[in-house]
MARDRENZA-206994 format. One record per residue (C-alpha): residue number from 1; residue in one letter; x, y, z. Coordinates in steps of 0.02 Angstrom, whole numbers. Example, Ala and Ser with C-alpha at 12.3 -4.5 7.8 and 13.67 -1.06 7.14 Angstrom:
REM residues 2
<pt><tormar>1</tormar><fidren>A</fidren><X>615</X><Y>-225</Y><Z>390</Z></pt>
<pt><tormar>2</tormar><fidren>S</fidren><X>684</X><Y>-53</Y><Z>357</Z></pt>
This chain:
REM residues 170
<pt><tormar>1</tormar><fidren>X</fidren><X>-1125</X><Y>1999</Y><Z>851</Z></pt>
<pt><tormar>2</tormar><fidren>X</fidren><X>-959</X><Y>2085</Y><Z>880</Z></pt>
<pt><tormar>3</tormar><fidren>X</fidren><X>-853</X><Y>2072</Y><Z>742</Z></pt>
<pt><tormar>4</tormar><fidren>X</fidren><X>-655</X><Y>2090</Y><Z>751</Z></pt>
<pt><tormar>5</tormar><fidren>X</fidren><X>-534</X><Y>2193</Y><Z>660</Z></pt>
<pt><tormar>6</tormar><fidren>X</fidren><X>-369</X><Y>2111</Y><Z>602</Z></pt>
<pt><tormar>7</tormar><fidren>X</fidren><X>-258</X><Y>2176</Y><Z>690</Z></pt>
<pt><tormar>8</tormar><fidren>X</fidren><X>-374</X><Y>2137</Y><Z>854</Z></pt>
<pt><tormar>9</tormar><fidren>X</fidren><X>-394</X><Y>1944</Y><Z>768</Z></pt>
<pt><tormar>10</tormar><fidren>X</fidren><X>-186</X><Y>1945</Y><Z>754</Z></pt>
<pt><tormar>11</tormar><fidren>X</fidren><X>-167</X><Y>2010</Y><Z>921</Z></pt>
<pt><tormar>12</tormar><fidren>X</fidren><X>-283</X><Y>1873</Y><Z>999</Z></pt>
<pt><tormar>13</tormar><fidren>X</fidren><X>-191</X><Y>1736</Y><Z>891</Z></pt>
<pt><tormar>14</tormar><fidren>X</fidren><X>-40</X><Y>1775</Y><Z>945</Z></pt>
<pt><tormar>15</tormar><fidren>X</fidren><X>-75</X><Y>1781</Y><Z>1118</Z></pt>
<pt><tormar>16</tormar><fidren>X</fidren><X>-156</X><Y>1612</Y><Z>1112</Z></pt>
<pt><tormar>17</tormar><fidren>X</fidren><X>4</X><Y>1546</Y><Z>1017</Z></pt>
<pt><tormar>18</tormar><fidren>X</fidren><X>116</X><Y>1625</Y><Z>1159</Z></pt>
<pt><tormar>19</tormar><fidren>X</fidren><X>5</X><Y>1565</Y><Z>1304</Z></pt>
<pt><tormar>20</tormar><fidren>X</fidren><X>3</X><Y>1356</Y><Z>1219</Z></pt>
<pt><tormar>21</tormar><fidren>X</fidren><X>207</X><Y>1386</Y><Z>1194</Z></pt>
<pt><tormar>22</tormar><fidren>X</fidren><X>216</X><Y>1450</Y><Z>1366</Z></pt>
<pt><tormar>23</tormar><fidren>X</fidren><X>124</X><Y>1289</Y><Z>1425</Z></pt>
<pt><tormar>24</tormar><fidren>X</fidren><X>210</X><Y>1167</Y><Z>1335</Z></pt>
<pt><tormar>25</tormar><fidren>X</fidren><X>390</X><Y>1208</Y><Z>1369</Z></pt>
<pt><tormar>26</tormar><fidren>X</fidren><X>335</X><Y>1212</Y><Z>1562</Z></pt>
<pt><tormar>27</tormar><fidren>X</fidren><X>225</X><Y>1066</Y><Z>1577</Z></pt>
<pt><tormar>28</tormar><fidren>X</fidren><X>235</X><Y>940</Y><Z>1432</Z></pt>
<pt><tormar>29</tormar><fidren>X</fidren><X>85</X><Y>846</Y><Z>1531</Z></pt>
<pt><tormar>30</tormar><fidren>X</fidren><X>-55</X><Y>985</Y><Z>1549</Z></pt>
<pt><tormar>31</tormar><fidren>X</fidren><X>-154</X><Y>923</Y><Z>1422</Z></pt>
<pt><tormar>32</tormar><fidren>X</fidren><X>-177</X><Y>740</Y><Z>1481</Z></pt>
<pt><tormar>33</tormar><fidren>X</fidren><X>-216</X><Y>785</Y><Z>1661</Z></pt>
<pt><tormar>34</tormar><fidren>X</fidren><X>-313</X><Y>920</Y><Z>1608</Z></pt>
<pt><tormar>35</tormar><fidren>X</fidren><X>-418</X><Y>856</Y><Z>1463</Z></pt>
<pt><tormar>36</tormar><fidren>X</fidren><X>-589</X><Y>806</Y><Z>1561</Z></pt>
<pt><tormar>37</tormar><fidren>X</fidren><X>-603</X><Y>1006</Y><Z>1625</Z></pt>
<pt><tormar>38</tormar><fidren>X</fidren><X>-540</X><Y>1071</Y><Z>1450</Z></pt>
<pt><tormar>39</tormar><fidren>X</fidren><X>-704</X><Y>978</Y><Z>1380</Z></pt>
<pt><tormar>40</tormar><fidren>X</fidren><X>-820</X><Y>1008</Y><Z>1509</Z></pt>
<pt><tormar>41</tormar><fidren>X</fidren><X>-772</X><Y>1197</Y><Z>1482</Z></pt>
<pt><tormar>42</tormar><fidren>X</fidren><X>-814</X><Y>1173</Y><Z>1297</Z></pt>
<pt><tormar>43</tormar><fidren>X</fidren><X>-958</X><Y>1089</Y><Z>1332</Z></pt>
<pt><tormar>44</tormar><fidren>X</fidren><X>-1024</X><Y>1228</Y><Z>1462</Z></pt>
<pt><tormar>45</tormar><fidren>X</fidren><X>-970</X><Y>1351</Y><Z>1341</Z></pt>
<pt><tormar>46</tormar><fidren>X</fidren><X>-1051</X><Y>1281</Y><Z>1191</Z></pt>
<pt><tormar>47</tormar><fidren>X</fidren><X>-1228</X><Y>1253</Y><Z>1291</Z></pt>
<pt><tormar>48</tormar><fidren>X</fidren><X>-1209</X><Y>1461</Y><Z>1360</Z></pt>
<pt><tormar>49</tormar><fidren>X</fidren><X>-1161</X><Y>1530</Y><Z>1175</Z></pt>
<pt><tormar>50</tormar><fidren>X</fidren><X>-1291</X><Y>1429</Y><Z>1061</Z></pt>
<pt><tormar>51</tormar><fidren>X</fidren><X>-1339</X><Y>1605</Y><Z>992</Z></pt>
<pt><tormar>52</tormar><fidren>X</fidren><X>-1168</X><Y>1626</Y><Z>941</Z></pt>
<pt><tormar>53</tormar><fidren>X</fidren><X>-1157</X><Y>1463</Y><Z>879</Z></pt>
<pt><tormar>54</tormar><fidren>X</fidren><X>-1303</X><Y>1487</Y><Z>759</Z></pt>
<pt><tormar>55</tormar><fidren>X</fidren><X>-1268</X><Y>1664</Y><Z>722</Z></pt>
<pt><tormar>56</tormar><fidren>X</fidren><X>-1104</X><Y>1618</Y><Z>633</Z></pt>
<pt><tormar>57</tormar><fidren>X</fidren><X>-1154</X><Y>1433</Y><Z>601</Z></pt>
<pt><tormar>58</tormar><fidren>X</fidren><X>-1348</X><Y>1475</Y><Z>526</Z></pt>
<pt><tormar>59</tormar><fidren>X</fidren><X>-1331</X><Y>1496</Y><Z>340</Z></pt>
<pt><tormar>60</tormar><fidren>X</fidren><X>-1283</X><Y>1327</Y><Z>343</Z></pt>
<pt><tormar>61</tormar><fidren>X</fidren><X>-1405</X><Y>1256</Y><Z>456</Z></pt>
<pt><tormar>62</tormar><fidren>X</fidren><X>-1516</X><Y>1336</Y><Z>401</Z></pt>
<pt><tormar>63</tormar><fidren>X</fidren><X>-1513</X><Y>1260</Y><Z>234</Z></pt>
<pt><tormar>64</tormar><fidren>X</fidren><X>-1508</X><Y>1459</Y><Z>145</Z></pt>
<pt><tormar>65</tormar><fidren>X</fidren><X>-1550</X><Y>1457</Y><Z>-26</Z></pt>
<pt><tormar>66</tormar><fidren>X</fidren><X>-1365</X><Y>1511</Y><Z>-59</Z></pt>
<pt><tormar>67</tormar><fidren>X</fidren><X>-1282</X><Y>1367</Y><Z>21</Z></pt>
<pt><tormar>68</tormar><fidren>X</fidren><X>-1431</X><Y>1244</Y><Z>-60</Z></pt>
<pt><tormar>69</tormar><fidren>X</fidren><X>-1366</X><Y>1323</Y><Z>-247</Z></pt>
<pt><tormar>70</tormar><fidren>X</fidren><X>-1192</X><Y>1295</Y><Z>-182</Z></pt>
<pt><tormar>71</tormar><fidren>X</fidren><X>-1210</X><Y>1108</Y><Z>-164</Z></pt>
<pt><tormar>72</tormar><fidren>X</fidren><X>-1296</X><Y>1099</Y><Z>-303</Z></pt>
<pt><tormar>73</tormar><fidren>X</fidren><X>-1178</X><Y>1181</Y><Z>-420</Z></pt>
<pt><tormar>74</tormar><fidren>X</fidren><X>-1045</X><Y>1079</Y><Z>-357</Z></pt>
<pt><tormar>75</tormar><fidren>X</fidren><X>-1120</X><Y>920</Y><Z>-374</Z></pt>
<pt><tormar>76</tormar><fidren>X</fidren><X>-1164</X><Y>961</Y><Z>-545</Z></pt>
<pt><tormar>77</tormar><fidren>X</fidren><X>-983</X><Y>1011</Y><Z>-582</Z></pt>
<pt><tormar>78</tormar><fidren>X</fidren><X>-931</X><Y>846</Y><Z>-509</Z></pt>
<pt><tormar>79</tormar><fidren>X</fidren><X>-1071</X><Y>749</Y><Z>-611</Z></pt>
<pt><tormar>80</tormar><fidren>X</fidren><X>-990</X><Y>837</Y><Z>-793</Z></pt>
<pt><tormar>81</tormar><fidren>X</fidren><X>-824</X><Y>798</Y><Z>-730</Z></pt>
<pt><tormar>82</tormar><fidren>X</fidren><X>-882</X><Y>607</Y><Z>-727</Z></pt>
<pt><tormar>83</tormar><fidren>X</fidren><X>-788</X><Y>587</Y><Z>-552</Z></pt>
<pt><tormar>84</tormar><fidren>X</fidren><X>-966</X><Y>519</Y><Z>-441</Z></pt>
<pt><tormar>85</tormar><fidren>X</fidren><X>-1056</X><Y>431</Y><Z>-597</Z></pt>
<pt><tormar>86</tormar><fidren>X</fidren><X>-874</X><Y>336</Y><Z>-625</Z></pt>
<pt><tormar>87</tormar><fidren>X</fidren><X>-866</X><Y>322</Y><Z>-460</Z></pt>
<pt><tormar>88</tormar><fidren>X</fidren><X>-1052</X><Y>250</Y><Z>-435</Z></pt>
<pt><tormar>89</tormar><fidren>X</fidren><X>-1026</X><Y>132</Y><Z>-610</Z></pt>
<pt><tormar>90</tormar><fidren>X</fidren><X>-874</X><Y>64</Y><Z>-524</Z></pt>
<pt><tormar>91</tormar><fidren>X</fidren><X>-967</X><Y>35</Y><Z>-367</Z></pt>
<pt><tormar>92</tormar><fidren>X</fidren><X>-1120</X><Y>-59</Y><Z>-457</Z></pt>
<pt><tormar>93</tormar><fidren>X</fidren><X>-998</X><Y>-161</Y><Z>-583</Z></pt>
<pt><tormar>94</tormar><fidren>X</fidren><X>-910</X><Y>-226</Y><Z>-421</Z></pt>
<pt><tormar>95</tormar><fidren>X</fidren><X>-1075</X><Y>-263</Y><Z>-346</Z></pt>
<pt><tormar>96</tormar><fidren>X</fidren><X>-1132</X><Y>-362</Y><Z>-467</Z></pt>
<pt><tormar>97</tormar><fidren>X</fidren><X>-971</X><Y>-453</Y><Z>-508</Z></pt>
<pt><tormar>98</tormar><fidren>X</fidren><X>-967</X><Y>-523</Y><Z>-323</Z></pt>
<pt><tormar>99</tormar><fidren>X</fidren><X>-1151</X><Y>-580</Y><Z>-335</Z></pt>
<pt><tormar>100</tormar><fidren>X</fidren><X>-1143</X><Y>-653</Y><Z>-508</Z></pt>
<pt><tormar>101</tormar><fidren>X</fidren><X>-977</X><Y>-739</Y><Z>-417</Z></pt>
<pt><tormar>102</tormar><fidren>X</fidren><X>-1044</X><Y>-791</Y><Z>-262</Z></pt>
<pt><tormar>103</tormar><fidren>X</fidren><X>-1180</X><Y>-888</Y><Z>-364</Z></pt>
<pt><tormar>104</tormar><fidren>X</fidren><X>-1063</X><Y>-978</Y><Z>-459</Z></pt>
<pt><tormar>105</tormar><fidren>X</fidren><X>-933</X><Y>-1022</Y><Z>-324</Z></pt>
<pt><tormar>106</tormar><fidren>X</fidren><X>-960</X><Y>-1202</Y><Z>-333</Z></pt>
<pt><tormar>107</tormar><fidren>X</fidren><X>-937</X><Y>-1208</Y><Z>-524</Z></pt>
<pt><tormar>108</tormar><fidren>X</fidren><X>-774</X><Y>-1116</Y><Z>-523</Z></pt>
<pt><tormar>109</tormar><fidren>X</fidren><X>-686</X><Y>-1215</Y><Z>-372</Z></pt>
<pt><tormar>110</tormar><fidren>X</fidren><X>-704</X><Y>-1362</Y><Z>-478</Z></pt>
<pt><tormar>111</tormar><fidren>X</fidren><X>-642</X><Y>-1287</Y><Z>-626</Z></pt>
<pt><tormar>112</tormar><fidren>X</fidren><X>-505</X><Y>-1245</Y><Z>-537</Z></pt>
<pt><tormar>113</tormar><fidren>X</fidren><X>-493</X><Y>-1412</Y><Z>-433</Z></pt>
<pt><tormar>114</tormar><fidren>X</fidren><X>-492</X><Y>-1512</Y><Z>-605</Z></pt>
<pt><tormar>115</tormar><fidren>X</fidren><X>-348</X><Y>-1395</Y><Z>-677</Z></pt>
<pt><tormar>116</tormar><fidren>X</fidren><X>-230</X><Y>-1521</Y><Z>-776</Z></pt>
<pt><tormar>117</tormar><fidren>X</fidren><X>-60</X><Y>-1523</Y><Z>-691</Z></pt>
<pt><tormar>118</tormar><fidren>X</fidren><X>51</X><Y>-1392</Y><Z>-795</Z></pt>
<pt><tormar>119</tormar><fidren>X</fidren><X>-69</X><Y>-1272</Y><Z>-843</Z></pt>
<pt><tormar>120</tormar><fidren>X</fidren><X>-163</X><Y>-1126</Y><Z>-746</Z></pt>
<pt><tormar>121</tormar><fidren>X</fidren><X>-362</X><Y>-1047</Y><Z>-743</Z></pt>
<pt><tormar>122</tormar><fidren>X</fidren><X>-349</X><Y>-877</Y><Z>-834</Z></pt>
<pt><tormar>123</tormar><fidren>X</fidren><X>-519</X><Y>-773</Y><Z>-888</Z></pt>
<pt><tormar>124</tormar><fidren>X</fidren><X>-531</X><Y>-758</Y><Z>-1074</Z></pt>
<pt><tormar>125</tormar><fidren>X</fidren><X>-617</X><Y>-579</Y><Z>-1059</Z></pt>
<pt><tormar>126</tormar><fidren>X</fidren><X>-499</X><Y>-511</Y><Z>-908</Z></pt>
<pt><tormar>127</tormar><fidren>X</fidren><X>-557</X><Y>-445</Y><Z>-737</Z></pt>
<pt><tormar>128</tormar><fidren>X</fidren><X>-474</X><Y>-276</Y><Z>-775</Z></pt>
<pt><tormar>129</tormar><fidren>X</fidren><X>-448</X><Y>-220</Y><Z>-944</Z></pt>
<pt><tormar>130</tormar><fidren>X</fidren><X>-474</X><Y>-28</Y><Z>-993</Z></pt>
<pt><tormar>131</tormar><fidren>X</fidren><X>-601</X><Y>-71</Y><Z>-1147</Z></pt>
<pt><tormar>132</tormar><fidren>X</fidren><X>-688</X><Y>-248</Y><Z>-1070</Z></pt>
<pt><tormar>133</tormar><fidren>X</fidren><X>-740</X><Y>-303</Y><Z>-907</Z></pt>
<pt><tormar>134</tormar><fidren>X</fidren><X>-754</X><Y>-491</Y><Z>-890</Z></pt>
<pt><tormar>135</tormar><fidren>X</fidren><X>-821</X><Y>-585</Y><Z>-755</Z></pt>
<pt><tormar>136</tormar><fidren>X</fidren><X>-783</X><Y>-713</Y><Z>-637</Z></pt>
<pt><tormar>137</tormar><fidren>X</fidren><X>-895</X><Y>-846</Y><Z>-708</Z></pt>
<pt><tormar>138</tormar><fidren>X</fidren><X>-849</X><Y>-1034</Y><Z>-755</Z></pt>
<pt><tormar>139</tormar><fidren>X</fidren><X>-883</X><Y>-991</Y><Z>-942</Z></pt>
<pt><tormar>140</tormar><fidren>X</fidren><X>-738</X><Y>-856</Y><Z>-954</Z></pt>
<pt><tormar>141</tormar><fidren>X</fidren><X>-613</X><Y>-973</Y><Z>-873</Z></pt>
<pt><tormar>142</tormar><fidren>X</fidren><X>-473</X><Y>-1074</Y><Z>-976</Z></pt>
<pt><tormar>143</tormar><fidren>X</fidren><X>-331</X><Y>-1187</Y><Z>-950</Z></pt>
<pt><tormar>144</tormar><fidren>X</fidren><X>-175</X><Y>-1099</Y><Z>-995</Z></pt>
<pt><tormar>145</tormar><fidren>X</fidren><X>8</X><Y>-1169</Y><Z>-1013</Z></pt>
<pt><tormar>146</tormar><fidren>X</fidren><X>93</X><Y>-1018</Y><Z>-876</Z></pt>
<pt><tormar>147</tormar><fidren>X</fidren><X>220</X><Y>-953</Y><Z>-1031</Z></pt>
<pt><tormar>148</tormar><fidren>X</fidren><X>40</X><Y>-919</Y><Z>-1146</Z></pt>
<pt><tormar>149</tormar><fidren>X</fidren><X>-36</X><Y>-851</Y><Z>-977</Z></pt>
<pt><tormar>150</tormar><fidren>X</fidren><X>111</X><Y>-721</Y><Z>-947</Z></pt>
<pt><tormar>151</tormar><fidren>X</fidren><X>100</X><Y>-684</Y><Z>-1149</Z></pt>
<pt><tormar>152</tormar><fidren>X</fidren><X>-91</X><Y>-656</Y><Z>-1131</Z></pt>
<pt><tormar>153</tormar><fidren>X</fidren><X>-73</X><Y>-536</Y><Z>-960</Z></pt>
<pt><tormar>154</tormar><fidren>X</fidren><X>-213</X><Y>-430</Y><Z>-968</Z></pt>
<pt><tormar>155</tormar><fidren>X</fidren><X>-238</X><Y>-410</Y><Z>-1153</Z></pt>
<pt><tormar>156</tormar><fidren>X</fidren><X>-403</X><Y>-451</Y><Z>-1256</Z></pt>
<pt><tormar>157</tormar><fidren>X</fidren><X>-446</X><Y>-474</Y><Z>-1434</Z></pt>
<pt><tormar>158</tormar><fidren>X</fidren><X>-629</X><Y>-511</Y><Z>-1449</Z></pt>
<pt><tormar>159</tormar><fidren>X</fidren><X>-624</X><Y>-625</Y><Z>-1615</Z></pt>
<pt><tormar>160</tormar><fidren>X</fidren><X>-523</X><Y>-758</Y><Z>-1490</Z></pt>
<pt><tormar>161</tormar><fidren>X</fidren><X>-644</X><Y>-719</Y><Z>-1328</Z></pt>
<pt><tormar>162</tormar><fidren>X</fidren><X>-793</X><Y>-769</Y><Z>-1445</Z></pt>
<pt><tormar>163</tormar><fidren>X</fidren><X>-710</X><Y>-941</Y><Z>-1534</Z></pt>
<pt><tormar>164</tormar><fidren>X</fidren><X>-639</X><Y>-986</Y><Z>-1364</Z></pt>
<pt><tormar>165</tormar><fidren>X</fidren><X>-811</X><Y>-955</Y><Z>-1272</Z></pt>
<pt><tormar>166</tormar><fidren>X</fidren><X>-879</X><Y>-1055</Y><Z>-1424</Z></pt>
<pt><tormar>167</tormar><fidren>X</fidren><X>-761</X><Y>-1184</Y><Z>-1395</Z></pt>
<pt><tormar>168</tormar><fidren>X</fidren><X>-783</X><Y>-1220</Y><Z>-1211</Z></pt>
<pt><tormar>169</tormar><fidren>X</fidren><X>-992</X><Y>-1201</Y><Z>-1211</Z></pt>
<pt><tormar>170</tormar><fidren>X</fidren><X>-991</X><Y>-1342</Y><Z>-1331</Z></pt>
């Protein structure tokens, strides 16, 4: 495989960057009218220089042992820095919230169809709360005046949760 200098790399980059100037300022529409041969070229080119392609393209291919560690070392890195198992608890705690919501859809319309005039539906263990994640099930939904509901906003204090859940199973 031939392999370039710099300065032979610089002097090919700025000839390329000279020759796509040159083309735009003369002929703003060369690249529409010419896009179908600009691909087939690529194409063509691509099928001739497949030896190229996997000369500079093989480690990875390939699957080296090199680029295998790489992956590998990264993912772990990732795993430590909790970013994909956060992201895949997130993922499953979604998941199962819609299901365990889907199954109780009928239940929760009518709780909120047979909401007394004046008050609201809030979730005694909220939705979104940094240290609890309630669910959207008919037995962690209340009736709220809207002042208590704006005072509650996305707070929780377990003691109340339980002796509200208490409440409204009996």
């Amino acid at each position: 495989m031939k392999v370039e200098t710099p300065e032979q790399r610089e002097v090919r980059l700025e000839y390329g960057r000279q020759w796509r100037a040159k083309k735009k300022l003369s002929d703003p529409g060369y690249w529409k009218r010419n896009y179908q041969k600009h691909k087939d070229l690529y194409v063509q080119w691509s099928k001739d220089n497949q030896h190229l392609q996997k000369e500079r393209y093989g480690h990875y291919y390939n699957g080296s042992q090199a680029v295998k560690e790489s992956r590998r070392n990264s993912l772990q890195k990732s795993l430590a820095n909790g970013t994909k198992a956060e992201q895949n608890a997130r993922y499953k705690r979604a998941r199962d919230q819609q299901q365990i919501a889907s199954s109780f859809k009928l239940e929760i319309a009518e709780v909120y169809r047979d909401c007394p005039e004046g008050m609201v539906v809030d979730h005694i263990v909220p939705l979104n709360n940094p240290n609890v994640c309630g669910l959207h099930v008919p037995w962690n939904l209340q009736y709220l005046t809207p002042e208590e509901n704006t005072a509650k906003s996305n707070h929780f204090d377990a003691a109340e949760a339980s002796q509200s859940i208490l409440l409204s199973s009996s």
